[in-house]
C-alpha positions as CSV (number, residue, x, y, z in Angstrom):
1,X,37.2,-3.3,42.5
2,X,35.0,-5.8,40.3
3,X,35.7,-6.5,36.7
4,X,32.8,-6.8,34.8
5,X,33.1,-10.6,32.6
6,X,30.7,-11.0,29.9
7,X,30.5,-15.3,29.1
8,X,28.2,-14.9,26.4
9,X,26.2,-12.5,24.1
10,X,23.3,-13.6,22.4
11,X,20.7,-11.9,20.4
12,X,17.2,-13.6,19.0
13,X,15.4,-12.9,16.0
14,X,11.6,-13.8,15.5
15,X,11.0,-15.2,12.2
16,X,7.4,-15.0,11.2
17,X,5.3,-17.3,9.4
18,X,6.1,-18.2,5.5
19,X,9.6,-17.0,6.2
20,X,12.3,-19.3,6.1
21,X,15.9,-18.7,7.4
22,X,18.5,-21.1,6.6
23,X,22.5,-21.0,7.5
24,X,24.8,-22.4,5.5
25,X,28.8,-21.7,6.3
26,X,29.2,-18.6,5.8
27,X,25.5,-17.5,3.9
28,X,22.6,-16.2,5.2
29,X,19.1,-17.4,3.0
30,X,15.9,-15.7,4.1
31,X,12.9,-16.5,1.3
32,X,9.2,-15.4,1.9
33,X,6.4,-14.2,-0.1
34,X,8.5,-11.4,-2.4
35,X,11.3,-13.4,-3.0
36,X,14.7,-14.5,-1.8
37,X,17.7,-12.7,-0.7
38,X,20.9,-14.0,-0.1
39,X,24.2,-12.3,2.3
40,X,27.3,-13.6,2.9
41,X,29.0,-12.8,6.1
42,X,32.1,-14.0,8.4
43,X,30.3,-16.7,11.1
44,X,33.6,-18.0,11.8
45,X,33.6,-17.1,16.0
46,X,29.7,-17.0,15.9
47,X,27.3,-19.5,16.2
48,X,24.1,-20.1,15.3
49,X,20.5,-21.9,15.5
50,X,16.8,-22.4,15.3
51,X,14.4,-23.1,17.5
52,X,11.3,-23.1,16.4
53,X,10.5,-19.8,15.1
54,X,13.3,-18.2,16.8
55,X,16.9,-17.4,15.5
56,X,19.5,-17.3,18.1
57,X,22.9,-15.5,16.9
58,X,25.5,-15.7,19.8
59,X,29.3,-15.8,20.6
60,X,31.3,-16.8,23.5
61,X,33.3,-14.5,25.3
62,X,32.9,-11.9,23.1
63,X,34.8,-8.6,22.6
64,X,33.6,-5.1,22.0
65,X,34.4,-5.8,18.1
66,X,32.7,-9.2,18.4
67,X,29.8,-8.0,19.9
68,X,29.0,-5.0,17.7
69,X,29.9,-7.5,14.6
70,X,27.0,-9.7,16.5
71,X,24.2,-6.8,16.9
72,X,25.4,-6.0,13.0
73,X,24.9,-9.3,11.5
74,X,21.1,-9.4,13.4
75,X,20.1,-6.0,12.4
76,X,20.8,-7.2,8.5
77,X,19.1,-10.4,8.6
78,X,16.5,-8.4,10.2
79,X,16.3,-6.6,7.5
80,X,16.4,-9.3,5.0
81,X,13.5,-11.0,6.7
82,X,11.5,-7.9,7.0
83,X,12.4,-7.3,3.2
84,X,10.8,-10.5,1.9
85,X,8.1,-10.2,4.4
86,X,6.9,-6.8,3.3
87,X,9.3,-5.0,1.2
88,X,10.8,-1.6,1.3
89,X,9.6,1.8,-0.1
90,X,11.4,5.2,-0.4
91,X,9.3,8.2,-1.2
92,X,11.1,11.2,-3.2
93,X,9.6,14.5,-4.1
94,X,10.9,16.7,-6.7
95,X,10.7,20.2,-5.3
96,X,11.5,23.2,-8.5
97,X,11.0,26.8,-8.5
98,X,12.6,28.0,-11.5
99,X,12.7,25.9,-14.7
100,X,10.2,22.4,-14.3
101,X,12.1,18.9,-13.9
102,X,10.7,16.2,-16.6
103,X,11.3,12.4,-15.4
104,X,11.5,9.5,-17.7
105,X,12.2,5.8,-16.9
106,X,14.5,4.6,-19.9
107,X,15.1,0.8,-19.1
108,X,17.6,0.7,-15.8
109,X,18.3,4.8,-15.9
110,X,15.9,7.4,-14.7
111,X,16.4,10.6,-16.6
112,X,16.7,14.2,-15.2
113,X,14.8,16.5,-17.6
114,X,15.4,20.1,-17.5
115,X,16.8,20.7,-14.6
116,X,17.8,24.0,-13.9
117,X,17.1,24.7,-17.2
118,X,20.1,21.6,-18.5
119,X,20.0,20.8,-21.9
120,X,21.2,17.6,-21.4
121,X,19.4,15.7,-19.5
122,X,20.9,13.9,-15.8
123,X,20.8,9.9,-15.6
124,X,20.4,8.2,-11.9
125,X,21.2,4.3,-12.0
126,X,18.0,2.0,-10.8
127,X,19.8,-1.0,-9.3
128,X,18.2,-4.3,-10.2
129,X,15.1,-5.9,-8.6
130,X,14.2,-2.1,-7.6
131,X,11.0,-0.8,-8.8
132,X,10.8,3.1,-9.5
133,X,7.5,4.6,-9.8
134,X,6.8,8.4,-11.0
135,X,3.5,10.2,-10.1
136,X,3.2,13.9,-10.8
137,X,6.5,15.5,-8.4
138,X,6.3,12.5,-6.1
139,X,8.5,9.0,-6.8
140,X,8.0,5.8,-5.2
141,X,11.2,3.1,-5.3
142,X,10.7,-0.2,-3.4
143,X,11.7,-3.8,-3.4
144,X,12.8,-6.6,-1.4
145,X,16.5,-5.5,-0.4
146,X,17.2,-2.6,1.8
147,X,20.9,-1.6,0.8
148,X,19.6,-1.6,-2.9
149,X,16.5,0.4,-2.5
150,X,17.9,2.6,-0.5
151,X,21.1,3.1,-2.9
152,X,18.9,3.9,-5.9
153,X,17.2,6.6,-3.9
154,X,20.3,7.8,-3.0
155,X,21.7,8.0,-6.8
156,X,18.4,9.8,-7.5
157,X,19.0,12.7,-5.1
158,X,22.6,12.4,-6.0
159,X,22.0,13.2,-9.7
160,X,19.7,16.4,-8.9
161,X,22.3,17.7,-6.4
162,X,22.9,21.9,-7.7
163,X,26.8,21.9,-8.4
164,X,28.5,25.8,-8.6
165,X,25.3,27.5,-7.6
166,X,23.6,28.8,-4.1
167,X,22.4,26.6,-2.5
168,X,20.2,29.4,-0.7
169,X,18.8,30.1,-4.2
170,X,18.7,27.5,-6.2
171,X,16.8,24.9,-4.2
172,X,15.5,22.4,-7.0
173,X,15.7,18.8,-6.9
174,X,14.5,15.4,-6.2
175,X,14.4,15.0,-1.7
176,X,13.9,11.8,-0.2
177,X,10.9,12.3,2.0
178,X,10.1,9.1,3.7
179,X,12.2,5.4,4.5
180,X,10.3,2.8,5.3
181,X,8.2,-0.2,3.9
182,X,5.3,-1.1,1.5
């Protein structure tokens, strides 16, 4: 019977043109054409470097923690470089049958008008650097980090969640329809 011995894992990451990666200790720095984000994260058992436009992330004799701590680490500064690349964008619709939902952006708050029939209205937190557009029923929130983005979308269909009411019924509220980016 064989034992299966893995030396090394190693996983590469393009990085396009006009994006720069640097590595400092611990922090991760991607800048491109939208801006810069910064990430901190534990690199103490994993190494890393540049060649040309290439980023190679890998560890030596890695475990099963290690190695899913490896594919973790790529997939956010994937997502960093992709953010300040391109961007991200959430779509939201506001879906109402019974009493019609009013939205108002009031500086860093997005306010819940009317909804199901409320007199006072619901507030949803807009993270900063997060952009929140309102058309008619639809909503647009995008910027340049994903965990942000997609955390204000989430406080927006958070705050128009129907609390002590059938949910068969009463099926008004704000829906994210679509991830993805600009």
């Amino acid at each position: 019977m064989y034992t299966k011995v893995i030396i090394m894992a190693e996983y590469e990451v393009s990085i396009p043109q006009g994006v720069t990666v640097n590595i400092n200790k611990n922090q991760v720095v991607v800048a491109g054409k939208l801006g810069e984000l910064k990430r901190e994260f534990k690199l103490d058992k994993i190494k890393t470097e540049q060649k040309d436009s290439k980023l190679l992330i890998k560890t030596d004799k890695p475990k099963t923690k290690e190695k899913a701590y490896l594919g973790s680490i790529t997939a956010h500064i994937k997502n960093m470089i992709k953010g300040v690349e391109k961007g991200h964008k959430y779509k939201l619709k506001v879906v109402y049958k019974h009493f019609p939902i009013n939205l108002e952006l009031k500086g860093n708050e997005l306010l819940i008008k009317n909804f199901a029939g409320e007199k006072k209205p619901r507030k949803s937190k807009i993270l900063e650097d997060v952009k929140v557009k309102i058309s008619g029923d639809k909503i647009e929130v995008d910027g340049k980090d994903i965990e942000k983005v997609g955390q204000t979308a989430a406080n927006i269909e958070k705050a128009s969640r129907i609390k002590k009411k059938d949910i068969r019924v009463f099926q008004d509220g704000i829906f994210i329809t679509s991830k993805g980016e600009e």
